[in-house]
N, C-alpha and C positions, 0 to 999 in steps of 0.2 A: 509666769505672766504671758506666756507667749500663745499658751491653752485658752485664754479669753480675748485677743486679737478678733477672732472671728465674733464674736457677741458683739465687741464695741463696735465693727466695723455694718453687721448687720443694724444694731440700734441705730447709726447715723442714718445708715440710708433708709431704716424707715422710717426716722424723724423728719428727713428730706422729703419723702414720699408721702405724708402727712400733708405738710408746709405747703406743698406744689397747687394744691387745687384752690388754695386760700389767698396767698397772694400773684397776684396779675404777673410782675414781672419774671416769678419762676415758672408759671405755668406756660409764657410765654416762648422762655427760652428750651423751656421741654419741649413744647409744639415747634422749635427751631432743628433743636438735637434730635427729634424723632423725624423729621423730613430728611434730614441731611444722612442719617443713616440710614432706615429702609424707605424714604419716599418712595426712589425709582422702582426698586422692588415692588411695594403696593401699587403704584400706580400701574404698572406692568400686568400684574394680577387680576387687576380691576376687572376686564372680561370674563373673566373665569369667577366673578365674584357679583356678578350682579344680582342675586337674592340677600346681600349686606349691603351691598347699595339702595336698593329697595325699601329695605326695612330702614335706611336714617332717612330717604324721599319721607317714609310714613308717618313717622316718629316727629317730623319737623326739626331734625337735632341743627344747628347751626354751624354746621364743618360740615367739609365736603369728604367725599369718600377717602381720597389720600388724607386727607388730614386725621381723621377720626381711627381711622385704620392703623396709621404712623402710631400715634397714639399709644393704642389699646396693643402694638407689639410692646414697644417701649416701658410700658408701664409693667406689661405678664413680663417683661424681662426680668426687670427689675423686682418686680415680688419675687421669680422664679430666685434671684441672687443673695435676697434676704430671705426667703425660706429655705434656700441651701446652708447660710451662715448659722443661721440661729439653730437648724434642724440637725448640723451635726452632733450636739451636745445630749437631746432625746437616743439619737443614732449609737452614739459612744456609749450612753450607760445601757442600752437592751444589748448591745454584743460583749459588753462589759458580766455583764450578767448570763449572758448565754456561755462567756466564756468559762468562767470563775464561779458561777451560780452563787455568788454574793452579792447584795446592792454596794458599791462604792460610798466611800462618804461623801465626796462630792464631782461635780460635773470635770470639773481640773483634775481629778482624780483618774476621773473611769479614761478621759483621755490621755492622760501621763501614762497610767497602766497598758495600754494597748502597746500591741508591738505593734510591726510595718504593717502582717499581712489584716490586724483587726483593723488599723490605724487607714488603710487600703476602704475595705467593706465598710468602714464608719463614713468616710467619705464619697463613697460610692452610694450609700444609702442618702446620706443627705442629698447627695445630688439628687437622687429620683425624687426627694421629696420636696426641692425645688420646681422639679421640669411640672411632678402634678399639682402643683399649686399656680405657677406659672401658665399653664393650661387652665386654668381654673378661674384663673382671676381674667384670659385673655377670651373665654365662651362667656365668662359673666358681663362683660362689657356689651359683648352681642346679645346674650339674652337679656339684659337689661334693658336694651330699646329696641327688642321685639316686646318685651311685657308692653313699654310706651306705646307701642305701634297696635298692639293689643287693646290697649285702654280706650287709643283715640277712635280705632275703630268700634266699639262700643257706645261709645258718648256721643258718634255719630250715627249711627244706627235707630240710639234714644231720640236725638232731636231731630230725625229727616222729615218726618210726620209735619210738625210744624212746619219745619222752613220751607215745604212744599206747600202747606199751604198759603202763608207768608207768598212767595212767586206768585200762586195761583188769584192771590185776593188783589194783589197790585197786576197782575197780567189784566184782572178785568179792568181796572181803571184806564185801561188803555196806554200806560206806559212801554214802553220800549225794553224789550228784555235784560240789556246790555244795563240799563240803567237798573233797572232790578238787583240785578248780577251787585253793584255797586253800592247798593244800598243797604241790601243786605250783608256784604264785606262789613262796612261800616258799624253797622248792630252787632257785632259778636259777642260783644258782652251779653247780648240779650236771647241771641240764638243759638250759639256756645258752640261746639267743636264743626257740625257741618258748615257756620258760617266762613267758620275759618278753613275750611279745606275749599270754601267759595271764594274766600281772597286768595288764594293760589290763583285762581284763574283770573279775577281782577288786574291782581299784579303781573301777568304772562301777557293781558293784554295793554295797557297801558303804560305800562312801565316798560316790557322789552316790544311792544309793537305785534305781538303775536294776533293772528286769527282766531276770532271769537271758537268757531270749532276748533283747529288745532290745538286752543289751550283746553277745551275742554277736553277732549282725546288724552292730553298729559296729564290734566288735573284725574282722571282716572284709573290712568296707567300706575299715578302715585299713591293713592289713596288706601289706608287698611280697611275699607267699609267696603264690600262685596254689594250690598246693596246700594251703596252710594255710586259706586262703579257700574252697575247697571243704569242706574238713573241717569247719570251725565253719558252717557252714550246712548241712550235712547232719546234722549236733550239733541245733543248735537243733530243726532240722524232727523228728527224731528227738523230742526234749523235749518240743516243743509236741503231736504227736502221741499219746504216750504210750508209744510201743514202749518196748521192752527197751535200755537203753544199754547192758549188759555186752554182749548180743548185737552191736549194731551194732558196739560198739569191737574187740571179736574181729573181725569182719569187714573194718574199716578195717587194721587192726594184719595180720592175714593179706594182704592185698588192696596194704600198705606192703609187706610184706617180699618178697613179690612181686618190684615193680616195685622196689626195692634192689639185688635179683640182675641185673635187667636195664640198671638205670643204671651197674650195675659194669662190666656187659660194656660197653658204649657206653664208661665211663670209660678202660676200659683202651683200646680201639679206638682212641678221641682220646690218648692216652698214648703211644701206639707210634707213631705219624702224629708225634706232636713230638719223639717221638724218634731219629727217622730226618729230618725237618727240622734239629735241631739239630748232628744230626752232619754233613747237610748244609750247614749256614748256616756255624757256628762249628769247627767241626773239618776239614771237607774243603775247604771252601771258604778258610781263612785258608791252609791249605794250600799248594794252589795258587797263591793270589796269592803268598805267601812263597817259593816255587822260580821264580816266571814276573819278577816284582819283583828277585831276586838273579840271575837271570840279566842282566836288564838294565841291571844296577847295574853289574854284572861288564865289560856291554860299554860301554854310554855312562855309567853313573855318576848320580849325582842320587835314587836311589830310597832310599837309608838313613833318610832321615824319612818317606816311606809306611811303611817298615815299622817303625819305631817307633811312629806311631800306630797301625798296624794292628794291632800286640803289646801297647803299653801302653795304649790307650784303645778301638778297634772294640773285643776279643773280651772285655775283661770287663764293657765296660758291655752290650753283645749278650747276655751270661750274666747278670747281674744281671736283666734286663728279660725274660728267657725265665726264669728261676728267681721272680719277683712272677706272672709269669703262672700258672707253674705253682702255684705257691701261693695264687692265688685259686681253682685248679681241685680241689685236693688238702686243703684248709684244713678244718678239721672245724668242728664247733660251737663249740670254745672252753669257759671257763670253768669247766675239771674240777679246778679244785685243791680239795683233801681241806683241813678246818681244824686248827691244830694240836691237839697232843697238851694243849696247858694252857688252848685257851680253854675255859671252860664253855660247855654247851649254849644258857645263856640267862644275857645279861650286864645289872644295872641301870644304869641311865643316872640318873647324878643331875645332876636339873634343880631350879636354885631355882626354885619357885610367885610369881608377883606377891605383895607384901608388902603387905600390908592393915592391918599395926600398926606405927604410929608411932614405939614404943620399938622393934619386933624387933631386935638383931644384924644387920646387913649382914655379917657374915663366916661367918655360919652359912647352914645348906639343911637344910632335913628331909626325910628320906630317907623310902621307900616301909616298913619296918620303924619308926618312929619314933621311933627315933636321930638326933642332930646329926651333923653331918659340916660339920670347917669348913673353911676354902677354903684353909688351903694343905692342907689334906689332900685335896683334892679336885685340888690343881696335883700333890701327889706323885702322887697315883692315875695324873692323865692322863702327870705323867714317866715312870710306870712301866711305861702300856701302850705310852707312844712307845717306850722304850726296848729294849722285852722282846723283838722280835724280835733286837734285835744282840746282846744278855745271851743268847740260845736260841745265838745262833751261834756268839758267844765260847766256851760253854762245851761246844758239842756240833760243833764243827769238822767231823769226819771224818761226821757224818750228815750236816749241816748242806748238804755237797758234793754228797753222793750224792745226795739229795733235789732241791736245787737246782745243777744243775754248772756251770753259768753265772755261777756265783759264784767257779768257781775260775779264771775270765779278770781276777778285779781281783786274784788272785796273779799266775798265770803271766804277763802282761802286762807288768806291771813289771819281773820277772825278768828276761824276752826284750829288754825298751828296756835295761838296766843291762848285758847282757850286749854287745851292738851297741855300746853306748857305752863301755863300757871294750877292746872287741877292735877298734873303730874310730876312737876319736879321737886314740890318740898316732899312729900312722900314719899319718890325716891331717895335723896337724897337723906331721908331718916331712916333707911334701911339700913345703912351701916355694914353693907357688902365688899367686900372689896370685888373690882372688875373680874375678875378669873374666876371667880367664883359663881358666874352668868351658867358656868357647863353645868353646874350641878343642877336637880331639878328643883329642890327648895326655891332657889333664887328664882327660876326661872320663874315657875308660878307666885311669886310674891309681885315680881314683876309685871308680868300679866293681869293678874289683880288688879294691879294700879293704872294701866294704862286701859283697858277695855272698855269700860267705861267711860272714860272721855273720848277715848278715838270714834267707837259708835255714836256716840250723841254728836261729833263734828262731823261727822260723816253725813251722819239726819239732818244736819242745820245746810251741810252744802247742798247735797242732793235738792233738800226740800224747799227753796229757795232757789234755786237755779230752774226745778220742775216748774214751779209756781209762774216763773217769771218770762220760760218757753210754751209754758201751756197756754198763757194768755193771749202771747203774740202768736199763736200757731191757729189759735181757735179763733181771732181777730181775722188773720188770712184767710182761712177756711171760710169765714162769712163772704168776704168781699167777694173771693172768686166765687164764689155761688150767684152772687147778685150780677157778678158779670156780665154773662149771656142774654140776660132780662134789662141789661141797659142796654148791649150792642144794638139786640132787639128791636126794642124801642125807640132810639136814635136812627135805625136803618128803616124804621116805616113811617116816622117823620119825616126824613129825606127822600125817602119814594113817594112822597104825598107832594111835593115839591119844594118842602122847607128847605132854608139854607143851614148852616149847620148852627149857625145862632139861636136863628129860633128853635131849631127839633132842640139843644140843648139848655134852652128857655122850659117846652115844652115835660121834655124827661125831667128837669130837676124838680119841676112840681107834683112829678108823681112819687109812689112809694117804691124805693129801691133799696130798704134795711140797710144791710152795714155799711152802702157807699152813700145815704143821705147827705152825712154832715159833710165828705169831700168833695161829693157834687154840688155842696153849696156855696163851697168854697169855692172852685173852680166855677164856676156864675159869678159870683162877684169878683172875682179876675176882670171876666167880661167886661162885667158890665163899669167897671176903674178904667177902663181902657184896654184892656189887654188882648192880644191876639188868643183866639182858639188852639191855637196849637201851641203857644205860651203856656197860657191856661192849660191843656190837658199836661204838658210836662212838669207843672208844678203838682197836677192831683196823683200821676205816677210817681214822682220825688215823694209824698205825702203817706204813698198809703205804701210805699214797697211792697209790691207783689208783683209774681213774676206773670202770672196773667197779665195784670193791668198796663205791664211795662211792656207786656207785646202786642199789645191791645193800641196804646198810645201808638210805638212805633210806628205799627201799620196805618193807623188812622193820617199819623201827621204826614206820613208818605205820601200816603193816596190822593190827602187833599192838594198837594203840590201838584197833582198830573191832573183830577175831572173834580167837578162839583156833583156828579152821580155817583154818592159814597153807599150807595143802599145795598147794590150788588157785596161790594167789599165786604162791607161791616156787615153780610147775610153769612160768608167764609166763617170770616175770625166768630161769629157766634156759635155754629156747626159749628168749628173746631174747639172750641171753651166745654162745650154742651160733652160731645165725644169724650174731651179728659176728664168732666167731672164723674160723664158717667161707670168710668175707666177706671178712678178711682174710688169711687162708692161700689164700686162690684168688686176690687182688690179686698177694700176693708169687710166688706162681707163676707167672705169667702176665706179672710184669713183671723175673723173672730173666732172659730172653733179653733185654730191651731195656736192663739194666743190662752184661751181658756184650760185647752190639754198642757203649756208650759207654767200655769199656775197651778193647776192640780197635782202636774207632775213633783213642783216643789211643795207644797203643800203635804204630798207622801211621805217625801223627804224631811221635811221639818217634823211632822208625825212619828217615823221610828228614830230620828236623831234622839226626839226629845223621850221617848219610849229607852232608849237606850240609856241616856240619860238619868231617868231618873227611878228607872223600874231595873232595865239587869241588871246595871253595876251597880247599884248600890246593895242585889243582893248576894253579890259576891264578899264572902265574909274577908275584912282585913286579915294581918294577922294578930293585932290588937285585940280583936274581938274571938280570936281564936284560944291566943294563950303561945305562950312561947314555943311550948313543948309538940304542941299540934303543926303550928307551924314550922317548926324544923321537920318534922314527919312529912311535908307535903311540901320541902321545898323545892325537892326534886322535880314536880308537877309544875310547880306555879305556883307564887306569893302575890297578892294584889295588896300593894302599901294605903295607907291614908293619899301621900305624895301623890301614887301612881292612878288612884280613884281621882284625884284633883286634875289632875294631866287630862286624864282620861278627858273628864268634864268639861275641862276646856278645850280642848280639842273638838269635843260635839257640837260646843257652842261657834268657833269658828266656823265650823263646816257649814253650819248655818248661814251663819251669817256671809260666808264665800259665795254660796248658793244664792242667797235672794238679792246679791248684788249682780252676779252675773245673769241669773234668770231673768232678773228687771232689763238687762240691757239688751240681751239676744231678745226679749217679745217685743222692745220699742226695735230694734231694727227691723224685726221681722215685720211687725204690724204697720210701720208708718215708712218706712225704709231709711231711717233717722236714728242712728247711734241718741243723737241728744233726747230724742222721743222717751227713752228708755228710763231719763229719769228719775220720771214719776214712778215707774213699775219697782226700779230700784229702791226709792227711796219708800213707797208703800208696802214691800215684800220685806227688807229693811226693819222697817219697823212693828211690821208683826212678828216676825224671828227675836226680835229684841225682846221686844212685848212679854211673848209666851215662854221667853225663858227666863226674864224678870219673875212672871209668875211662878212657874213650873221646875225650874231649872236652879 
């Protein structure tokens, strides 16, 4: 018994170690036990450590350097202590075996067997294999928020473009920078991570009192964006100076869009380079080993489990890991979603005040209006806003889709498992196998038999279906923001004619502006019900969700807060719409030949799969067709069974069908920068591999 002390004592305290990050009060008292023991230590080190302090400033992590650092010892301790416990037992059976050159029967075993001096080295070995684990787990904490710190600099990088020009279109309205500064805080949802490396400095200034340049100085010092870090230091210098900020920020925002055009060309260069890798790595390359592997299989035999790994596990984990890469390379800023149609622009928060009177009501609050509000009125309130998304979806289904289509995989899902289970388990079930008998390969392909066919066709219903329902809403978006530029346009030469903003949007809605017609007409009869323009444009943003329109709105309703000369502004935000479109119609053009080379490339493949299929191996004689006596002559060489021609078979047809799911998904990320883009391509590539081996196969 005394041989498994270390197992149980290692299982608790990973079970502990588990537990700790899930509930509050253990994690709290770990963050207690990890101060009390190396605080002073970390905190001491802290100078000697200021590039880990830097990276959690970057990161935005919410603990402070001694706390996070406390931490991330405490924690490599403690793995280091369960990987010492558990690691004895791997440690005891290799010197167990080095010793005796027998494997033991069991782990109690090889450790009973050891004398002092094995018994010494078994725990010696486990320790080392503590301390690198412990080291392992205690650099992974740190490289985990540099990768953060990593990300956020990227996401800023993507959206500096805008939000300069965002400053630059309100700097003409003649607002006050500081108030910009604030404004733009405020939009972060809309302007995604440099917004929020702008509320850094928002909050440095009004919150601890700091000077507009000094917090800018810090807000850069912090920052993982190199070019963000340029920009707020030529800002400041700028400020402290005196010069012109609208000038400068024209200049940066020119000087941006620039070098945009130039990261695109680089973008696509590195884009076309992965895409002729990938159809080398995963498409030419499985290839080949799959005709050089069934050749050899064919003569000596043994290769049917290479190429089932190399079908169901190399090529889609290979596609998984080249489609994260691509999507850290293609990933935009984030954060564009548009708010609904029913929140109000500005919602109260009722907080009960510390109670200073002795008689007051404990079930009552006084609200900002000074009216009661008592508490379970204040529990329905909060039932109501919990609730009100699924009540929006309940009752508005068919938008509900379109908007979010991702929501129609917790339908179609179900569908597709209900579908597989009623077309596959009386069939199963009348095979009459018993479970153990799965090893042999009769069963296996009986089995296979029965499931491939429903799994593929659920597979077609989801993709196809899910394709349908993103393609609509994508090609919808794609209109609007086209139409975009040609209403800013238009609105901005109304208002420089000297219309107010009524009438230029009297004016614009009577002319023709395609897919934003029916919401600009909508937003008019706002209007004209009474409604404020700036109402009005936040209900056509809520309407049409798009992340154009919703930075379009933004700055519009900004601007109009500070001058009634919105023609300058709204001249910006058109330039800048016109630039991304055109940004993005030179991306898709330039990356339709390397979509085209990932569908020929499978296309090849489907081509000698199905060539393999149904031309070599079938002319390799069984031994059935041979004759008993022939076939013991040439078993020595190589036997191909009826079984082992079925295997085969099936295996072609998987590798197919692996291929035109993952080939579908790496061209939609590639070609739209959109995992979900992909699919259509899946589910079209999909269903021709199905298709042609229905026919052929």
């Amino acid at each position: 018994m005394l041989a498994f002390v270390p197992l149980a004592v290692g299982c608790t305290l990973c079970c502990v170690l588990a537990f700790v990050p899930l509930i509050d009060r253990l994690d709290r008292r770990a963050t207690r036990l990890a101060l009390a023991l190396v605080g002073d230590g970390v905190r001491a080190r802290k100078p000697r450590n200021l590039d880990h302090a830097r990276v959690l400033d970057a990161a935005h992590v919410a603990q402070s350097y001694v706390v996070f650092a406390s931490r991330a010892i405490l924690f490599a301790v403690a793995a280091a202590v369960v990987a010492a416990l558990l690691g004895v037992y791997p440690v005891a059976v290799v010197v167990d075996v080095l010793a005796t050159g027998t494997l033991p029967t069991g782990v109690g075993t090889a450790l009973g067997d050891l004398g002092t001096a094995g018994l010494l080295v078994a725990v010696l070995g486990a320790a080392g294999v503590g301390i690198a684990v412990g080291m392992g787990v205690y650099e992974g904490c740190w490289g985990n928020q540099r990768y953060r710190a990593n990300e956020r600099g990227r996401a800023i990088d993507a959206s500096l473009q805008r939000n300069i020009a965002f400053m630059f279109a309100l700097s003409r309205s003649g607002m006050s920078f500081a108030k910009i500064l604030r404004i733009l805080s405020r939009n972060r949802h809309v302007y995604g991570e440099t917004a929020i490396e702008v509320g850094v400095t928002v909050r440095d200034v009004d919150l601890f009192g700091a000077d507009l340049i000094e917090a800018l100085h810090r807000t850069g010092r912090r920052t993982p964006s190199a070019d963000f870090q340029e920009f707020v230091e030529n800002l400041a210098s700028v400020l402290q100076s005196g010069q012109s900020v609208s000038d400068f920020l024209r200049n940066e925002y020119e000087r941006h869009k620039t070098e945009a055009e130039s990261q695109q060309e680089r973008f696509v260069d590195v884009l076309a380079t992965l895409a002729e890798g990938y159809v080398a790595a995963l498409v030419a390359g499985p290839l080949v080993l799959i005709t050089i592997l069934v050749v050899i299989g064919l003569v000596l035999g043994g290769t049917l489990s290479f190429l089932r790994v190399l079908t169901y596990v190399v090529i889609p984990l290979g596609t998984v890991g080249f489609v994260v890469y691509l999507d850290s390379l293609t990933s935009g800023p984030g954060g564009t979603r548009a708010p609904d149609a029913d929140v109000p622009a500005s919602r109260v928060d009722f907080v009960a005040p510390p109670s200073t009177d002795p008689g007051e009501r404990p079930d009552v609050t006084v609200v900002a209006d000074g009216g009661m509000a008592g508490a379970t009125n204040l529990e329905r309130l909060d039932a109501y806003n919990r609730l009100r998304p699924a009540r929006r979806a309940l009752s508005h289904p068919l938008e509900t889709l379109l908007r979010e289509p991702a929501r129609l995989l917790a339908v179609t899902v179900p569908i597709g498992v209900l579908y597989v289970l009623v077309r596959c388990v009386p069939p199963l079930l009348s095979l009459d196998r018993p479970l153990a008998s799965l090893a042999t390969l009769a069963t296996q392909e009986a089995v296979l038999g029965i499931l491939d066919g429903p799994l593929v066709q659920a597979s077609l219903f989801v993709l196809g279906t899910f394709a349908l329902v993103w393609e609509f809403e994508s090609r919808r978006i794609d209109d609007v923001e086209r139409a975009v530029p040609d209403f800013i346009d238009r609105l901005a030469s109304m208002n420089e004619a000297g219309m107010s903003m009524v009438d230029s949007l009297e004016r614009v809605v009577a002319s023709d502006l395609g897919a934003l017609d029916d919401d600009l007409a909508r937003a008019w009869a706002d209007v004209q019900w009474g409604s404020h323009v700036e109402r009005a444009f936040r209900r056509l943003e809520a309407r049409v969700r798009s992340p154009t329109v919703t930075r379009v709105v933004t700055l519009t309703t900004n601007a109009m807060s500070a001058t009634n000369d919105l023609g300058p502004v709204l001249r910006i935000a058109a330039d800048e719409g016109r630039a991304a479109l055109r940004l993005k119609r030179e991306r898709s053009d330039e990356l339709f030949t390397y979509l085209v080379v990932v569908y020929l490339a499978f296309f090849v493949f489907l081509t000698i799969v199905v060539a393999l299929d149904t031309v070599f191996v079938p002319a390799i004689p069984t031994a059935s067709t041979l004759g008993d006596q022939f076939a013991n002559g040439v078993a020595g060489v190589g036997q191909l069974s009826v079984l082992q021609r079925a295997a085969y078979s099936s295996l072609f047809f998987h590798a197919a069908l692996v291929q035109a799911v993952c080939s579908g998904f790496v061209a939609g990320q590639m070609g739209d920068g959109d995992l979900r883009s992909g699919a259509k391509h899946a589910f079209g590539l999909l269903l021709i591999a199905y298709v042609v081996f229905l026919v052929f196969g």
